[in-house]
C-alpha positions in Angstrom: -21.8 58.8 170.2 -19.1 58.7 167.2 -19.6 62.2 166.2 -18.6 63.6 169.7 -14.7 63.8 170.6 -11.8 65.8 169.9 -11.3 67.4 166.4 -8.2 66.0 165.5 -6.4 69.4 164.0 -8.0 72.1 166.5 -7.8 69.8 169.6 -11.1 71.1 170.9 -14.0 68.6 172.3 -17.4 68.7 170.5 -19.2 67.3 167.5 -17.3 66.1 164.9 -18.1 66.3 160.6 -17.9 63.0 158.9 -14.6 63.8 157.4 -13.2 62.7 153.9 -9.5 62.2 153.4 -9.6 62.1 149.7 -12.5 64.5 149.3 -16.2 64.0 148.9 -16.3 65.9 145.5 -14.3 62.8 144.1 -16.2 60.1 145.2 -19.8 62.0 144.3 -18.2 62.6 140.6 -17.8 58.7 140.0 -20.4 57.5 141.3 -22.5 60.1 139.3 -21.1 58.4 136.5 -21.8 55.2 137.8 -25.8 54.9 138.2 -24.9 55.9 142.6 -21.9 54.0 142.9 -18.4 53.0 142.5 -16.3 49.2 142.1 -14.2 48.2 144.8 -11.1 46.1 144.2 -9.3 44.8 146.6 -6.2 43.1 146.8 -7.9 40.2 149.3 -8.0 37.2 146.9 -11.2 36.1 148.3 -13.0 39.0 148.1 -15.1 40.0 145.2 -15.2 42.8 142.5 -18.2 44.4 144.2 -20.2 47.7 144.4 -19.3 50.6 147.1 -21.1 53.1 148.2 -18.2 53.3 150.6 -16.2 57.0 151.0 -13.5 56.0 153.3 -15.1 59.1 156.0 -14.8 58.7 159.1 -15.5 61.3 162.1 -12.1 63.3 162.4 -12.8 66.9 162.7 -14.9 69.8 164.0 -17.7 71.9 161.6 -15.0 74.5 161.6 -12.1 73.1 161.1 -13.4 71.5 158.2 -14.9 74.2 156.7 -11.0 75.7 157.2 -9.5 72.9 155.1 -12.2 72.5 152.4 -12.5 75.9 151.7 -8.5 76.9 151.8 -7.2 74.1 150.1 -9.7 71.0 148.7 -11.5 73.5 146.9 -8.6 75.2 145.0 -6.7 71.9 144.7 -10.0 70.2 142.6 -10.4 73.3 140.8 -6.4 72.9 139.7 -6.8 68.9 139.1 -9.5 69.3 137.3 -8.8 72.5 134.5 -10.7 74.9 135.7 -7.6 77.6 135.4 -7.3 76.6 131.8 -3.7 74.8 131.8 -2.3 74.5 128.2 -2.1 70.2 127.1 0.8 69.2 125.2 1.5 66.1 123.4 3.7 65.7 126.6 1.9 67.3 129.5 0.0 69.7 131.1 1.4 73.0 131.5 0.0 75.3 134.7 0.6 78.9 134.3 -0.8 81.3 137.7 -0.5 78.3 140.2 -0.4 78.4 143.6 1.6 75.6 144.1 2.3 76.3 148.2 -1.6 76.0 148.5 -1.6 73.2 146.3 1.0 71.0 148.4 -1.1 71.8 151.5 -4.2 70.2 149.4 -2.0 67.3 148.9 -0.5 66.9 152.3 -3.4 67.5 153.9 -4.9 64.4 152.8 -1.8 62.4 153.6 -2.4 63.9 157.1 -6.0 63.3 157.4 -5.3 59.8 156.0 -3.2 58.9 158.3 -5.1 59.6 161.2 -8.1 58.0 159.7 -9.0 54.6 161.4 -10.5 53.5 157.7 -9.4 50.5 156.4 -8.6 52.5 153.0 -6.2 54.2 154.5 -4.2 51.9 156.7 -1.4 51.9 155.0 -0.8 55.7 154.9 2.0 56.5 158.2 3.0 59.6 159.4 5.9 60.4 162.8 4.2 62.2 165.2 6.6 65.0 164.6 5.7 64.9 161.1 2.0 65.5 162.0 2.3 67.8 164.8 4.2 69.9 162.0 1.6 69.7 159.3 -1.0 69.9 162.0 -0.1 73.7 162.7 0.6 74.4 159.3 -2.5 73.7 158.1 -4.8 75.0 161.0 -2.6 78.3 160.5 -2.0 78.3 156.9 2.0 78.7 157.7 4.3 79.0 154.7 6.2 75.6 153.7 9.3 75.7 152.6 10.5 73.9 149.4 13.4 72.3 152.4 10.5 70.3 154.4 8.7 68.0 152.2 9.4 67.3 148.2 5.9 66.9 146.1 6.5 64.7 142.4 2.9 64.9 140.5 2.0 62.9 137.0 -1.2 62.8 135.0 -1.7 58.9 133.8 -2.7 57.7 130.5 -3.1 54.3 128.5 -0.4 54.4 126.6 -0.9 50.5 125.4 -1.1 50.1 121.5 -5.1 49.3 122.6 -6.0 51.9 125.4 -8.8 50.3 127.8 -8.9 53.6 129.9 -9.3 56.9 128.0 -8.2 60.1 129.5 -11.7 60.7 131.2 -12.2 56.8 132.7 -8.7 57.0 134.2 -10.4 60.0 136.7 -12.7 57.2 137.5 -9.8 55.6 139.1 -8.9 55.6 143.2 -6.2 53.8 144.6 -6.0 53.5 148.5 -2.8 55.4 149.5 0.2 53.7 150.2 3.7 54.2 151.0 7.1 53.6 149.3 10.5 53.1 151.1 13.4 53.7 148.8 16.7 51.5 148.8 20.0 53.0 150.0 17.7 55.5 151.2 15.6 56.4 154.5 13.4 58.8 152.6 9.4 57.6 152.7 7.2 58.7 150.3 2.8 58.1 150.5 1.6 57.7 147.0 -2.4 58.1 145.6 -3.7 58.9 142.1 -7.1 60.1 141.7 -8.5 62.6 139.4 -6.3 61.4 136.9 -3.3 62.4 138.8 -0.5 60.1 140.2 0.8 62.1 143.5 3.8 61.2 145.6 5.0 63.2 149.0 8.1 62.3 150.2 8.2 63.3 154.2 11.8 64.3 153.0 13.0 66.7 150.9 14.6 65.5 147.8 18.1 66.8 147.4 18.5 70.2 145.4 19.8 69.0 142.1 16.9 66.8 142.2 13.9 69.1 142.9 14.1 70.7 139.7 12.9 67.5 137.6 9.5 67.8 135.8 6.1 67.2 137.7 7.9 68.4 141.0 6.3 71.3 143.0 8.5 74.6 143.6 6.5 76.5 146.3 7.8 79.4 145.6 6.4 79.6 141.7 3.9 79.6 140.2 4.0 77.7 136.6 3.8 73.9 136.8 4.3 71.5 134.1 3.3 68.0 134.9 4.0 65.0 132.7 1.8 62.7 131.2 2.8 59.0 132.6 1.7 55.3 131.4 -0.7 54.2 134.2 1.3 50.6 133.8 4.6 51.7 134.6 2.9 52.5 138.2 3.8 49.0 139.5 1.2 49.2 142.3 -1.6 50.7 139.9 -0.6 47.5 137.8 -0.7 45.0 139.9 -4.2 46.0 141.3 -5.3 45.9 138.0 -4.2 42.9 136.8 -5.9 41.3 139.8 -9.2 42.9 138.9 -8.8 41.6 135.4 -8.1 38.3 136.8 -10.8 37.6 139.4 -13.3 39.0 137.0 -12.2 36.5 134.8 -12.3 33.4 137.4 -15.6 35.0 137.7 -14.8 36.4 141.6 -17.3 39.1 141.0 -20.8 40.7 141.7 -20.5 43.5 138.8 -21.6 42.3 135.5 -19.0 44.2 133.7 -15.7 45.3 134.7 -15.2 49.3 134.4 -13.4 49.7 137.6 -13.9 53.5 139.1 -13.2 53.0 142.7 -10.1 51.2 143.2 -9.5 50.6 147.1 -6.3 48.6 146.8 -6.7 47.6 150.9 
């Protein structure tokens, strides 16, 4: 059966959960707002603009351990992404005042982890060392402290910032892109990128040096104010190009959705 095996973070043998990387919450939210479903994209030329159902789960992890990671970090990382501890909006950001950005980051990297043991083709481009993992893997399951010397976290909230916005600030939440991961010239830092809720996320597996962890949008550990930068969705040359290819085969006609309001972007 596919729900009996080892839970991939406590090790122990039993029935599994059908587990989410990028959480449930998410995917329920757009396709509330989307009569029961989302649009897929993909970046397969042959394959059409089409409707999902689709929630890239997969069975990964025991009743408990689940329970651990929704409850510890999923749920305080939505809460955060989506304002429900009142962060003040600028005309150039958002600022967050009583954050807890060490349980924050183990939202975010707990995803990347999750994701990248996750056989879904959604997430196949999301890697991870096996040291890597095995670390995360214990920090999660016992909530250990990170240090800001481990792993740097950059965050962004996009906007349309064309003369003629298609996307307002509520359809860009609407908006998943598959994770992915960047390799940097002159460099052997990796980072795995994703943007949902709104938010543009990257988590470099390296620490950034110190002179450059002080920049705006990235997570300090330690503190807890926060102020994340509002960012043109097209200046993300991924979340571009996906686009553009959703504009175009709905324009060749490559699609089974009658109009083009993309909310589920798997860029696989």
């Amino acid at each position: 059966m596919d729900n009996i095996g080892y839970c991939k973070l406590c090790r122990c043998f039993g029935e599994l959960e059908n587990s989410h990387a990028i959480g449930d919450a998410i995917f329920k939210k757009i396709s509330k707002n989307n009569n029961g479903q989302g649009i897929s994209v993909t970046s397969e030329n042959s394959e059409p603009i089409q409707y999902t159902q689709d929630s890239w789960a997969e069975y990964q992890l025991c009743s408990s351990c689940e329970k651990l990671l929704n409850h510890k970090f999923e749920g305080y990382g939505l809460k955060a992404l989506r304002g429900k501890f009142k962060p003040n909006i600028t005309e150039y950001g958002i600022n967050f005042i009583g954050l807890d950005q060490q349980r924050l980051a183990k939202y975010f990297l707990s995803i990347v982890w999750r994701a990248a043991h996750s056989t879904h083709p959604a997430y196949k481009d999301t890697k991870i060392s096996a040291c890597e993992s095995e670390y995360l893997r214990q920090v999660l399951q016992n909530d250990e402290v990170i240090p800001n010397s481990k792993f740097t976290i950059k965050i962004a909230r996009i906007q349309d910032m064309a003369q003629k916005p298609i996307f307002t600030r509520e359809t860009t939440r609407e908006l998943i892109i598959s994770p992915f991961c960047r390799a940097y010239k002159n460099s052997t830092n990796v980072s795995v990128c994703m943007l949902f809720e709104g938010f543009f996320i990257e988590v470099f597996y390296k620490a950034l040096p110190i002179n450059q962890r002080g920049a705006i949008g990235m997570l300090d550990f330690r503190k807890n104010k926060l102020f994340v930068p509002f960012v043109n969705m097209f200046d993300i040359e991924e979340l571009k190009n996906i686009l553009a290819l959703g504009y175009q085969k709905h324009h060749t006609g490559n699609t089974q959705v009658k109009f083009l309001s993309v909310s589920a972007n798997n860029s696989t």
